[in-house]
C-alpha positions as CSV (number, residue, x, y, z in Angstrom):
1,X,-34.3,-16.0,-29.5
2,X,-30.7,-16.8,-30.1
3,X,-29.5,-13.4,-28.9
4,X,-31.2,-13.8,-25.7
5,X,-29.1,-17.3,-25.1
6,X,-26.2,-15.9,-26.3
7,X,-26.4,-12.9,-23.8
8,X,-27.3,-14.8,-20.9
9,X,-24.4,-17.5,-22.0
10,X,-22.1,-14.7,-21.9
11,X,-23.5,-13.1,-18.4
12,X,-22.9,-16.6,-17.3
13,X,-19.1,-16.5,-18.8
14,X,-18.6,-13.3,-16.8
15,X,-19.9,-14.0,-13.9
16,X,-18.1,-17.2,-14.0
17,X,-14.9,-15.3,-14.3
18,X,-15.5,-13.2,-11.6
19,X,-16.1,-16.2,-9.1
20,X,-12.9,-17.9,-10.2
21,X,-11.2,-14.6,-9.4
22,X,-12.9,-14.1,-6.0
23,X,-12.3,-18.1,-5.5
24,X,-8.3,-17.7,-6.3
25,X,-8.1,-14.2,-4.2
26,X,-9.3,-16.1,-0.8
27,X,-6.6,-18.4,-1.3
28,X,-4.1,-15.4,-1.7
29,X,-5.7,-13.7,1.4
30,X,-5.0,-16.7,3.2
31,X,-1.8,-17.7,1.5
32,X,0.2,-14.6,0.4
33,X,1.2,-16.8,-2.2
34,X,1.7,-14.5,-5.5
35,X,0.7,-17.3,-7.8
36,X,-2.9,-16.7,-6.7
37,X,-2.9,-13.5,-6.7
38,X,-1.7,-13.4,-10.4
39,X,-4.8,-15.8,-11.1
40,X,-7.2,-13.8,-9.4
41,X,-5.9,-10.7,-11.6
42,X,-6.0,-13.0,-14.0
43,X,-9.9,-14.0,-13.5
44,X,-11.2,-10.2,-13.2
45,X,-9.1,-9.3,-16.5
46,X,-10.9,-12.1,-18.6
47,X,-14.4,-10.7,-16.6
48,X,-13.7,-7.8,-17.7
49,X,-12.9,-8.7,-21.1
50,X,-16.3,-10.4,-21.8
51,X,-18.6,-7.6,-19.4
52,X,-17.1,-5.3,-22.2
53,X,-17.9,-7.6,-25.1
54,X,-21.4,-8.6,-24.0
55,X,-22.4,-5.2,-22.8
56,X,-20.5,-2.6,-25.7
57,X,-22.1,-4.3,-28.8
58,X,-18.6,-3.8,-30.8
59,X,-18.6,-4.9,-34.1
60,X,-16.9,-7.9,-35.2
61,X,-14.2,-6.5,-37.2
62,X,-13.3,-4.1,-33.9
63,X,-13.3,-6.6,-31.3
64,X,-9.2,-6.8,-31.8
65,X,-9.3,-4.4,-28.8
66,X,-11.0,-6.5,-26.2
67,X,-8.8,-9.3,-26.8
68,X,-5.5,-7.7,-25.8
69,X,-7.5,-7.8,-22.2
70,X,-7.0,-11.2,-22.9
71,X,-3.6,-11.0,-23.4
72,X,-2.9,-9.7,-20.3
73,X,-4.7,-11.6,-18.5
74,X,-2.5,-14.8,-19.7
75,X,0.5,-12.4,-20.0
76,X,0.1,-12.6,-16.0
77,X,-0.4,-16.4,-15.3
78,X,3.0,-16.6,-17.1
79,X,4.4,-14.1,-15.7
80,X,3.4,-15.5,-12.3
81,X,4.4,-19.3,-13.4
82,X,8.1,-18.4,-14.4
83,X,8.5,-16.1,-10.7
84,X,7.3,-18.8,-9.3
85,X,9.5,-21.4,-11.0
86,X,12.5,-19.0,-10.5
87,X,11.9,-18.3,-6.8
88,X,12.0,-22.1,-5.8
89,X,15.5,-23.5,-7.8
């Protein structure tokens, strides 16, 4: 019972991810404004990062990978917030 919540939970997560990234990449399209396009990287990184946790079944101890997805994906919202800081002064 509880791993049935926790994998539809985490389908949720992912498809949650996905949406925000789809939701952020319209306002790019429409935009051309590069902070939303970092986001909606940003969005389909961290979807990708828990599609590959919920659906790979890695072990606890080997989940260090998966989280560097992570990384990235916030490595890019910076990224994005300091261009975009710089390109305005």
């Amino acid at each position: 019972m509880m791993s049935t919540a926790v994998d539809f939970l985490s389908g949720a997560i992912t498809l949650g991810f996905f949406l925000a990234g789809l939701y952020f990449l319209r306002f790019w399209r429409r935009t051309q404004d590069s902070l939303f396009g970092a986001f909606a990287v940003a969005f389909a990184l961290l979807g990708t990062g828990q599609a590959i946790q919920a659906f790979a079944n890695i072990a606890e101890e080997e989940r260090g990978y998966v989280y560097l997805i992570r990384l990235a994906a916030f490595s890019v919202i910076l990224v994005a917030i300091v261009h975009k800081n710089r390109s305005t002064e």
